[in-house]
Each structure stands twice: as C-alpha cells, then as structure tokens.
Residue, then its C-alpha position, 0 to 999 in steps of 0.5 A: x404801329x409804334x415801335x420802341x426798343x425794351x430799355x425804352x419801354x422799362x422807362x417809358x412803360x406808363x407812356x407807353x401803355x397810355x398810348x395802347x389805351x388811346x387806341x395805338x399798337x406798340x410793337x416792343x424790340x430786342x436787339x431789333x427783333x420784334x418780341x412782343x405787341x400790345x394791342x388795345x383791348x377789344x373788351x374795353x367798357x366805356x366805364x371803369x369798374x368802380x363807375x358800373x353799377x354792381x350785380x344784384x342778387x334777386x329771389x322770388x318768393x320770400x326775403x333772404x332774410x325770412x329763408x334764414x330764420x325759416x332754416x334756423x327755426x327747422x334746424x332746431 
C-alpha cells in the first residue's frame, strides 16, 4: 500500500486515483497520521458505462404503442 501526504494528493489526485484503478491501495497523510484510504473498487465492470448495452423494456401481449391508443380510445 502506497502512501502520500495531503498536499501531494491535492496535486497528484489524477496519478493518484490512476494508480487505485490500476488495482493499488493508497493510504492518504496528515501530519503523519493516516486519515484515509482509497481502495480500488471491488464492483468494477470490465466495460465502461457508455460501452454496455442499455436495458430494455419488454411486455408481453400487445405493443406499447397499441396499450396507448387502446387507453386513449377508453378515455373518451
């Protein structure tokens, strides 16, 4: 586990955080004393957000667009 003092981290926070996804620890200083840790997230996808394919939204029976029309038509 790395550790880095808080004025290094305000500087370095991009290097820092690109050493956390990498897969390293980093325990943060103040004064000497450890006051946090960032660990790597254990819940990582092996793609990005953006890359997954989205949810979809499926009903049986009649289109979406038919239960509309049909609920429109009863309404009136």
């Amino acid at each position: 586990m790395n550790s880095v003092t808080f004025t290094k981290f305000r500087r370095n926070a991009s290097r820092v955080l690109d050493s956390v996804e990498r897969g390293e620890s980093v325990r943060i200083l103040r004064h000497g004393k450890a006051i946090a840790r960032i660990v790597p997230d254990d819940s990582r996808e092996d793609k990005p957000a953006w890359k997954r394919p989205g949810l979809r939204l499926v009903k049986t029976g009649t289109s979406l667009s038919e239960a509309v029309l049909a609920e429109r038509r009863a309404s009136r």
